[in-house]
KEPA-171580 format. One line per 5 residues: number of its first residue (from 1); their letters; for each residue x, y, z of C-alpha. Coordinates in Angstrom, 2 decimals. Example, Ala and Ser with C-alpha at 12.3 -4.5 7.8 and 13.67 -1.06 7.14 Angstrom:
1 = AS = 12.30:-4.50:7.80; 13.67:-1.06:7.14
end
This chain:
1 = XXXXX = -2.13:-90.88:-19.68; -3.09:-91.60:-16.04; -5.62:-93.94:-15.37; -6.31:-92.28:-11.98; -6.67:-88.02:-11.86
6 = XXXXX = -6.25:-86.54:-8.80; -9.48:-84.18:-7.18; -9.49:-80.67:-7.94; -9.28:-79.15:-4.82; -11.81:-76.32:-2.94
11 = XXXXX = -9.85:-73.04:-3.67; -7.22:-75.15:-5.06; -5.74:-73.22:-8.48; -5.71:-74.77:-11.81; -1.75:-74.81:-12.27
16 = XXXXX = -1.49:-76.66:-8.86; -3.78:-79.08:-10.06; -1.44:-79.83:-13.36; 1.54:-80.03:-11.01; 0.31:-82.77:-8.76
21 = XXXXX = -1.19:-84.86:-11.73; 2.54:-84.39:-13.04; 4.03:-85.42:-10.29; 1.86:-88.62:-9.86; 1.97:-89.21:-13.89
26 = XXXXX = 5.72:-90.95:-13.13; 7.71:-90.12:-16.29; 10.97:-88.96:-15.49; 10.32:-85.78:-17.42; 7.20:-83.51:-17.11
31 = XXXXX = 8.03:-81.54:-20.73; 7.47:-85.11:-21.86; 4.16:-85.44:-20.51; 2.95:-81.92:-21.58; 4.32:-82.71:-25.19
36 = XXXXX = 2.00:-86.05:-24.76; -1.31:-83.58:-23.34; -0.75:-81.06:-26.00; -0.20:-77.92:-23.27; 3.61:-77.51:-22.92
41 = XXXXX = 3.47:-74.27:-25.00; 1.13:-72.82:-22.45; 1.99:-70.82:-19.59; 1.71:-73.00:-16.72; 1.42:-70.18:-13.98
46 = XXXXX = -0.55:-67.89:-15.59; -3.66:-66.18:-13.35; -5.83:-67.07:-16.82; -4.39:-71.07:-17.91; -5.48:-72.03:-21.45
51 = XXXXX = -5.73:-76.09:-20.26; -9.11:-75.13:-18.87; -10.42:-78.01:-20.91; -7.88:-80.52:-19.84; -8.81:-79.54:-16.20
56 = XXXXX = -12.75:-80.05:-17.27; -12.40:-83.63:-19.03; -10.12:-85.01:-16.47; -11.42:-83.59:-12.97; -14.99:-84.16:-13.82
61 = XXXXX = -15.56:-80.07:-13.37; -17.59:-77.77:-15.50; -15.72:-75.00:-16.84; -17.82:-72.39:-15.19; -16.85:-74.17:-11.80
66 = XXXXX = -13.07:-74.34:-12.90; -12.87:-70.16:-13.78; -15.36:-69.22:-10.98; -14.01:-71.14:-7.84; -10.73:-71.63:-8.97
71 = XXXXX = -9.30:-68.30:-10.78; -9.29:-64.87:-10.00; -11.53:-63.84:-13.09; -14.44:-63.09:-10.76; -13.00:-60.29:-8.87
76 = XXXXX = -12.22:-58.40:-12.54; -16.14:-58.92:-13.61; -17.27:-55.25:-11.74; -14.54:-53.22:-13.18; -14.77:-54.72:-16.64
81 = XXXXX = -17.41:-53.82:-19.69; -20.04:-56.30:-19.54; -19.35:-57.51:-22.87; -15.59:-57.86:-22.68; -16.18:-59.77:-19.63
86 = XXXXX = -18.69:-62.36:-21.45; -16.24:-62.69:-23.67; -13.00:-63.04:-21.95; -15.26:-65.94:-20.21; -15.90:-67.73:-23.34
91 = XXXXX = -12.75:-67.74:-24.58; -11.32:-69.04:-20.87; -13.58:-72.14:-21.29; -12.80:-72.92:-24.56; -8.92:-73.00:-24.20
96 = XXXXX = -8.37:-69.40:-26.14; -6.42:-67.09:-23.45; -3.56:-66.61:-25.81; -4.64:-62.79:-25.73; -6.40:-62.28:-22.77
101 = XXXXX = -3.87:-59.65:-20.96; -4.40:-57.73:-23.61; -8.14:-57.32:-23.76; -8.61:-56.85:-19.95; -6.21:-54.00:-20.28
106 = XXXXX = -3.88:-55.33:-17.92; -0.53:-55.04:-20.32; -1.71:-51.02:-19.85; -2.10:-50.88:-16.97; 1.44:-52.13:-15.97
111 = XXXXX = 0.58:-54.62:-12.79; 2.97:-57.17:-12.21; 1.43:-59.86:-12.57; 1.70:-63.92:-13.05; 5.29:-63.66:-11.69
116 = XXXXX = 4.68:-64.65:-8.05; 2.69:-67.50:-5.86; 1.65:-67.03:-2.56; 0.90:-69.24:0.56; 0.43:-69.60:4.06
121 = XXXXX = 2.51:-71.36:6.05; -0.34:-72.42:8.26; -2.38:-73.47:5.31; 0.45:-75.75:3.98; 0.73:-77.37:7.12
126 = XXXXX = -2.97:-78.08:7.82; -3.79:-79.49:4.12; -0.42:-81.96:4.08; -1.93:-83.32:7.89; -5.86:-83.15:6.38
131 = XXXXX = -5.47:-84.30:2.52; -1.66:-85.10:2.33; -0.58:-82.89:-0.26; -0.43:-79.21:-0.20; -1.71:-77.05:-3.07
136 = XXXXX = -1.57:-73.53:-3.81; -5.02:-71.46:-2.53; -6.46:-69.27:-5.16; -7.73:-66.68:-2.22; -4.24:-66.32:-1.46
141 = XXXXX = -3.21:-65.61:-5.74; -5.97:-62.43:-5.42; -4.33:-59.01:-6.71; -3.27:-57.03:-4.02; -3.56:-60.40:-1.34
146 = XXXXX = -0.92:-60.54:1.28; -2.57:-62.16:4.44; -4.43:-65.27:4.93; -7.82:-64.21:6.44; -8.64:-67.63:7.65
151 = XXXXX = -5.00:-68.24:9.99; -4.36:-64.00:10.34; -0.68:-64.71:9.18; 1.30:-63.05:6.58; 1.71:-64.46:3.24
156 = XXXXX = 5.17:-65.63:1.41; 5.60:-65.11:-1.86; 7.37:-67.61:-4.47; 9.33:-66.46:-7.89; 7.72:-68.48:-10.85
161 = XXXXX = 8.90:-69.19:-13.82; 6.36:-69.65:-17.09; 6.88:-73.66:-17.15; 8.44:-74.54:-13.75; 6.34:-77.07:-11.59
166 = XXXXX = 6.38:-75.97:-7.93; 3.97:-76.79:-4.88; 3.93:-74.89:-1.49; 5.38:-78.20:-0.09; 8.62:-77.76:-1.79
171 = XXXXX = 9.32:-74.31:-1.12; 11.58:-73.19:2.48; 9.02:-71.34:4.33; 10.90:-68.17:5.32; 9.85:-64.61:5.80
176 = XXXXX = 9.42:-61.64:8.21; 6.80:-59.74:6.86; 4.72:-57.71:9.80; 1.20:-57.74:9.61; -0.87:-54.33:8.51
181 = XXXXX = -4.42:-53.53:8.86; -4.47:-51.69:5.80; -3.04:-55.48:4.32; -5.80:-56.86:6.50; -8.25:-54.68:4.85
186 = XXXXX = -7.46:-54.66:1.38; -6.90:-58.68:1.11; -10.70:-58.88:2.92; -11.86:-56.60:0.52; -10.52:-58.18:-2.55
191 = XXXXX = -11.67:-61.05:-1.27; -15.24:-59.81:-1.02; -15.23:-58.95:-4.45; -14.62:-62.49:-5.32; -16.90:-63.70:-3.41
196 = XXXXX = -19.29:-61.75:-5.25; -21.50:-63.80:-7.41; -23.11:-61.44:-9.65; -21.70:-57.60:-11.16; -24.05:-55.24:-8.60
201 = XXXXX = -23.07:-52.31:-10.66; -22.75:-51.19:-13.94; -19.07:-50.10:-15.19; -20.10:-46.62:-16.07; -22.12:-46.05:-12.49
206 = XXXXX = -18.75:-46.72:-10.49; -17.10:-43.63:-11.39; -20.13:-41.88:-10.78; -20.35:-43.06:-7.16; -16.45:-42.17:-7.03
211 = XXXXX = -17.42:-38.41:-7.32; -20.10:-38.53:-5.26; -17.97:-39.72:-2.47; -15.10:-37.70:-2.89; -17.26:-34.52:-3.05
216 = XXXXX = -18.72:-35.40:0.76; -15.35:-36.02:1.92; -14.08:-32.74:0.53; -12.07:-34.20:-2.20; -13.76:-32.78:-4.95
221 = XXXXX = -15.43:-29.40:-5.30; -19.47:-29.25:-5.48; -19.23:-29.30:-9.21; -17.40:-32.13:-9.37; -13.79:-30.94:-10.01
226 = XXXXX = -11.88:-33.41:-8.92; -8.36:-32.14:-6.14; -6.11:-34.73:-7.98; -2.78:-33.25:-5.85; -4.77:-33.81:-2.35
231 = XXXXX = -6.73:-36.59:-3.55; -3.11:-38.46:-4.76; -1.57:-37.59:-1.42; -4.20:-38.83:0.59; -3.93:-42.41:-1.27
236 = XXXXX = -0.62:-42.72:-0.95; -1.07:-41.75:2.97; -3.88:-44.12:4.06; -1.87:-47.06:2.02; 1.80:-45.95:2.74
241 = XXXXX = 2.33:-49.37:5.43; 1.18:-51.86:3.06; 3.75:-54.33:2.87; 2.36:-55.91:-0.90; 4.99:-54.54:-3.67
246 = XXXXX = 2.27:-54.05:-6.31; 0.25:-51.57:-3.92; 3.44:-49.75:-3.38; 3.95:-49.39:-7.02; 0.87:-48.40:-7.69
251 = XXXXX = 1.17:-45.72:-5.75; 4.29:-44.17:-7.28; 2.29:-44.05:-10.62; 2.02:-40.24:-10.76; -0.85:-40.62:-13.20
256 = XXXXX = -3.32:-42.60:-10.31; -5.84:-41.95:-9.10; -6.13:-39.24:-11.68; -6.58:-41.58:-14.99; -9.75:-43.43:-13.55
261 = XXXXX = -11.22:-40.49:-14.13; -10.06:-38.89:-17.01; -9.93:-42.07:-19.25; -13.75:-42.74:-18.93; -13.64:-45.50:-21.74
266 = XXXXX = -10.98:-47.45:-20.34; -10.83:-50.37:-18.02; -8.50:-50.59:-15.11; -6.93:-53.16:-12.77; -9.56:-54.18:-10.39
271 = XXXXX = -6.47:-53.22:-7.30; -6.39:-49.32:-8.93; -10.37:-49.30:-7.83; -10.33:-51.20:-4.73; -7.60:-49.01:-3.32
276 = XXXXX = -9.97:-45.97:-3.97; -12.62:-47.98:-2.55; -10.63:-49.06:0.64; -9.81:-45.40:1.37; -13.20:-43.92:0.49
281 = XXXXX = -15.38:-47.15:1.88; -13.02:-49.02:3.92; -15.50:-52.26:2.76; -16.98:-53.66:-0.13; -20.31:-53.85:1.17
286 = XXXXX = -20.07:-50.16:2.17; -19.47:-49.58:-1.17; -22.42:-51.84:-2.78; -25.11:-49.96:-0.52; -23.59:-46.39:-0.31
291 = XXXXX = -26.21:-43.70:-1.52; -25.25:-40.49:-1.95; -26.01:-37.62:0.04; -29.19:-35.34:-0.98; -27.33:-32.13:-0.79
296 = XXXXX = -25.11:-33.64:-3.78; -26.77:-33.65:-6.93; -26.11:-36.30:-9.93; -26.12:-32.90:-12.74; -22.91:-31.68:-10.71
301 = XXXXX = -20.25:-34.00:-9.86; -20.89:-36.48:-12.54; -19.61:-35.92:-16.57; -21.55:-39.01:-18.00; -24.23:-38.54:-20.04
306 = XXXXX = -26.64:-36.36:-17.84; -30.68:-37.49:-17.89; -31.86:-35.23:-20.46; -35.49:-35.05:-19.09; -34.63:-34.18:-15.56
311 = XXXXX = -31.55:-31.99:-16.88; -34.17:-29.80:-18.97; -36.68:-29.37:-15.75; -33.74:-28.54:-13.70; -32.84:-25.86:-16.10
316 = XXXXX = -36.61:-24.40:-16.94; -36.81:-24.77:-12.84; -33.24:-22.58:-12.38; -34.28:-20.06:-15.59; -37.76:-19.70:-13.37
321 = XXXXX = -35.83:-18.64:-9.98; -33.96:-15.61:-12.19; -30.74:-16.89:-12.80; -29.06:-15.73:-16.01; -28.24:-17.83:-18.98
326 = XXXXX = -24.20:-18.50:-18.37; -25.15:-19.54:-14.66; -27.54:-21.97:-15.73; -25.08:-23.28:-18.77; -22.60:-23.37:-16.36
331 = XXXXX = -24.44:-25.09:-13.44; -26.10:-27.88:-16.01; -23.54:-28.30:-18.32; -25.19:-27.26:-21.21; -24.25:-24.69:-23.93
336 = XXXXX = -25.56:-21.44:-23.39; -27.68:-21.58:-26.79; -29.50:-24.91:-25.65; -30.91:-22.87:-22.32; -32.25:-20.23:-24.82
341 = XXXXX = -33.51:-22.54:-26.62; -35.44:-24.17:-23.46; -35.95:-20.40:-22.17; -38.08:-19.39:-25.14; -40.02:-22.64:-25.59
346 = XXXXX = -41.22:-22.28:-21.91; -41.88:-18.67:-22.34; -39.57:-17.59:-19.91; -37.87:-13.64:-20.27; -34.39:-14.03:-20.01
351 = XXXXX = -32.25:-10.86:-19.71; -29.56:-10.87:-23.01; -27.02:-8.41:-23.82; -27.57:-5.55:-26.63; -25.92:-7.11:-30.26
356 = XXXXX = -24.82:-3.60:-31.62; -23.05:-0.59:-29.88; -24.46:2.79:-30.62; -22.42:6.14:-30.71; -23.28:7.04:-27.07
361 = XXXXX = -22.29:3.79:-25.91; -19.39:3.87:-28.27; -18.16:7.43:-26.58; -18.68:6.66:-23.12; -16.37:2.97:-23.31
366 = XXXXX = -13.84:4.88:-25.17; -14.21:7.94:-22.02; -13.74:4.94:-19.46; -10.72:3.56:-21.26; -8.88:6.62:-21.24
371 = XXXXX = -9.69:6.75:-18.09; -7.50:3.31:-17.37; -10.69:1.50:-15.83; -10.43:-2.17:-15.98; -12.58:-3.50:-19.09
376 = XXXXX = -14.14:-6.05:-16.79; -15.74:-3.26:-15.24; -17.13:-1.02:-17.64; -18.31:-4.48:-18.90; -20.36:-4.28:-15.58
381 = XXXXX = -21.44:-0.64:-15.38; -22.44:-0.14:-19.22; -23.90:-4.10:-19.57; -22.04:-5.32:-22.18; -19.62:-8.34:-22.39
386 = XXXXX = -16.16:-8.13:-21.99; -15.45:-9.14:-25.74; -17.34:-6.00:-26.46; -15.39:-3.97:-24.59; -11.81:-5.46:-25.78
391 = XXXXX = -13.31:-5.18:-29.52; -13.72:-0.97:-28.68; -10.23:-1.16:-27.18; -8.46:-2.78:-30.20; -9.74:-0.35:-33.07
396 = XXXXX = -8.03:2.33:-31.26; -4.48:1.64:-31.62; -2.82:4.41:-29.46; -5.71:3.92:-26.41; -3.86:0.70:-26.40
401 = XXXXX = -0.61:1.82:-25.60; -1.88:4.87:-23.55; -3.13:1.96:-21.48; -0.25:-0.28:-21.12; 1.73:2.88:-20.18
406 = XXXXX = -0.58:3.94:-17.62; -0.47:0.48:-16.02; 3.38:0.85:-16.36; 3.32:3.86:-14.19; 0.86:2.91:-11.93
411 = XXXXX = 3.56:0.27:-11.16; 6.34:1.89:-11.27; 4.77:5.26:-8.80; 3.80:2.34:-6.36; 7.08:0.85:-5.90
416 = XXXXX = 8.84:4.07:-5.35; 6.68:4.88:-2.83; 7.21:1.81:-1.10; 11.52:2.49:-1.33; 10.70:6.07:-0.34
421 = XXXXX = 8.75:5.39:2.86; 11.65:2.38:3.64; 14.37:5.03:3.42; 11.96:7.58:5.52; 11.87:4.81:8.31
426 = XXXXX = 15.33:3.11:8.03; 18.00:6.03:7.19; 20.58:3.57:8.50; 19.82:0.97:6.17; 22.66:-0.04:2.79
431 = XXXXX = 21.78:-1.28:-0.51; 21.91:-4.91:0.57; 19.46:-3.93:3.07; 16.73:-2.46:0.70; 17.52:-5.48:-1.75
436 = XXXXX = 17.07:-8.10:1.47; 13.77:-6.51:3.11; 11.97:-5.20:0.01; 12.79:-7.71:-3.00; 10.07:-7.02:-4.80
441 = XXXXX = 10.18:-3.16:-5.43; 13.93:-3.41:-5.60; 14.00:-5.79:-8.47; 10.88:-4.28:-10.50; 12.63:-1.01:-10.16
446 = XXXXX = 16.36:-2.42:-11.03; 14.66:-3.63:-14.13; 12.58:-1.02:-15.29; 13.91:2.30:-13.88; 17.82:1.65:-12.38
451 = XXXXX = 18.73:5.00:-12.70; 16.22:6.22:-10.50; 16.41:3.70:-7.73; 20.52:4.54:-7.52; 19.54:7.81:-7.79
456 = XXXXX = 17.58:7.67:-4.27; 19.48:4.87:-2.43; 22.42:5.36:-0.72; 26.03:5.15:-2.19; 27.39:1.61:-2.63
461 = XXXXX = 30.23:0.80:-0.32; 33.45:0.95:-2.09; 35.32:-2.49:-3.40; 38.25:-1.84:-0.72; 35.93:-1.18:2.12
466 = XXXXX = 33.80:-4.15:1.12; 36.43:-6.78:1.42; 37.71:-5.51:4.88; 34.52:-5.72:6.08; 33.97:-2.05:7.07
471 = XX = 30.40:-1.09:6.16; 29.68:1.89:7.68
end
């Protein structure tokens, strides 16, 4: 045990801590000095370190100091269920992380990390002049952190291995990254975030802002259906220069953005929201004090629970203005029984479809359907639903196939005409030719009625004349 225990750091990570108070312990053999602490079967580099504890007693630091200034728990807090977060907290101070990975989803989510350290070679420099000893900066270990905000250079990044005891110092300080705004931007954003000091939003309300946004920037439709193809290809777009390997395979994940919004009890990796954010907000503070536009109401582009008191005066108010039953069920998300329900207690006359078919009615559906109109409208015309109508149509077994055959020669009379009026206008023209320029009559006729397309086309070109090239 040392009699003297180095500082801890500002922004100075827990695992760099351990290595310097190895270093200065003088065994020959660090395992032998972890054996002695009771913390060589911990993961040294991990983002979360189980020696929390050891750090406390021996650095004179609270624990809440320790995981707030000096890990990257903080920036997870927003995008993580209030009570998974409290407890992911407790169990950090106490030395339990054994299963922490786990519980913050991030095995699921599939983010590298833990496997990397990062510095800046400006940083290194100015701390071994200032303090004489370098240390690794926890700003710099943020997800999705590639550039050092406070020296505008490019971070290197360092293989690490579970146990292995490395500091910046030691490392050969070589790389030719280029710097990117969008790096720029996301590292100050991520950075916000930890900066943070209290959760300004619920878990549930971020998704809810999410479709908001995208329906004002055309994303989404204005009943919230999300474009997941031209919402995924405008991601990938706005963050194709990153340099950082994690955003990049992010955005190869076919199933983002698209999961944060179909998985609505799940909890993501805080860099699969702040890459939505960056695009959508460009800032974190943008975010924080966005409101959403007036014209965009919370009943249509949000699926969470809807406020049942201002959901039932937006349907007695929509019921009031005429609007029929489906429109409002459809509009409020609300089954079309409930809005009857809130129709009758308000004393509002709704219009509703007959429940039985009388002979009249009975004759004249039966008239139309011989008659080949579509069932959709003699839905319209005789004001019953189109269930009603197909129900008609299946207890008359041979109006069913007098139908299908009248469709069948609806088709097949308007493709003929359309090979008949190419033969009126190109008399010149061979097989090939009516195959190349009309494709689609050709082939629905080839497959339905062959004989009478050969019948009307011109001779093929025989086999000898074919391979000589003559055609005509």
């Amino acid at each position: 045990m040392l009699g003297f225990h180095p500082p801890l750091e500002d922004d100075e990570i827990p695992y760099s801590w351990l290595v310097t108070y190895c270093q200065l312990s003088g065994l020959p053999s660090a395992r032998v000095l972890l054996e002695q602490l009771h913390i060589a079967h911990y993961q040294l580099a991990s983002q979360f370190p189980g020696f929390v504890p050891f750090i406390c007693a021996h650095a004179h630091v609270s624990a809440h100091e320790v995981i707030h200034e000096h890990t990257i728990l903080p920036v997870f807090r927003p995008f993580l269920h209030s009570k998974t977060y409290s407890s992911v907290l407790a169990n950090l101070a106490t030395g339990c992380a054994s299963n922490l990975h786990s519980r913050m989803s991030l095995v699921a989510n599939r983010v590298n990390s833990g496997t990397v350290l990062r510095a800046c070679p400006a940083c290194v420099e100015s701390d071994a002049k200032t303090v004489g000893r370098a240390w690794w900066h926890v700003q710099h270990q943020l997800p999705g952190c590639s550039v050092c905000l406070k020296h505008s250079e490019p971070l290197f990044e360092v293989p690490v291995q579970r146990r292995a005891l490395i500091l910046p110092s030691h490392i050969d300080i070589q790389h030719n990254v280029e710097l990117q705004s969008v790096d720029v931007q996301l590292t100050s954003l991520v950075h916000d975030v930890w900066r943070s000091s209290t959760a300004l939003l619920a878990y549930q309300h971020i998704t809810s802002r999410y479709r908001h946004r995208l329906v004002e920037t055309g994303f989404a439709s204005h009943i919230g259906a999300i474009r997941q193809d031209k919402l995924r290809h405008a991601l990938r777009a706005y963050w194709a220069t990153s340099a950082s390997p994690t955003v990049q395979q992010l955005l190869l994940d076919n199933c983002y953005p698209e999961s944060l919004f179909r998985a609505k009890r799940a909890q993501f990796h805080p860099l699969k929201h702040l890459l939505l954010i960056g695009m959508l907000w460009h800032s974190w503070r943008e975010f924080c004090e966005y409101k959403p536009c007036e014209c965009v109401t919370p009943d249509r582009v949000s699926d969470n629970v809807l406020n049942e008191g201002e959901t039932d005066a937006d349907i007695v108010c929509l019921l009031q203005q005429g609007k029929s039953l489906r429109a409002v069920s459809k509009q409020c998300k609300r089954s079309v029984i409930y809005v009857k329900k809130l129709a009758l207690q308000n004393n509002i006359s709704v219009k509703t479809r007959a429940k039985r078919i009388f002979g009249a009615d009975i004759a004249l559906i039966v008239g139309l359907l011989k008659d080949g109109v579509k069932t959709q409208q003699i839905a319209n015309e005789v004001d019953y639903s189109v269930g009603t109508i197909e129900q008609v149509l299946s207890q008359h077994q041979g109006l069913v196939k007098q139908r299908h055959q009248m469709r069948f020669n609806a088709q097949c009379h308007k493709h003929q005409s359309c090979i008949l009026k190419a033969l009126a206008e190109h008399p010149e023209y061979h097989r090939s030719d009516f195959q190349r320029e009309f494709r689609a009559s050709y082939s629905w006729l080839f497959k339905h009625d062959k004989e009478w397309l050969y019948s009307v086309l011109p001779a093929a070109i025989p086999r000898c004349r074919r391979r000589s090239g003559e055609c005509n």
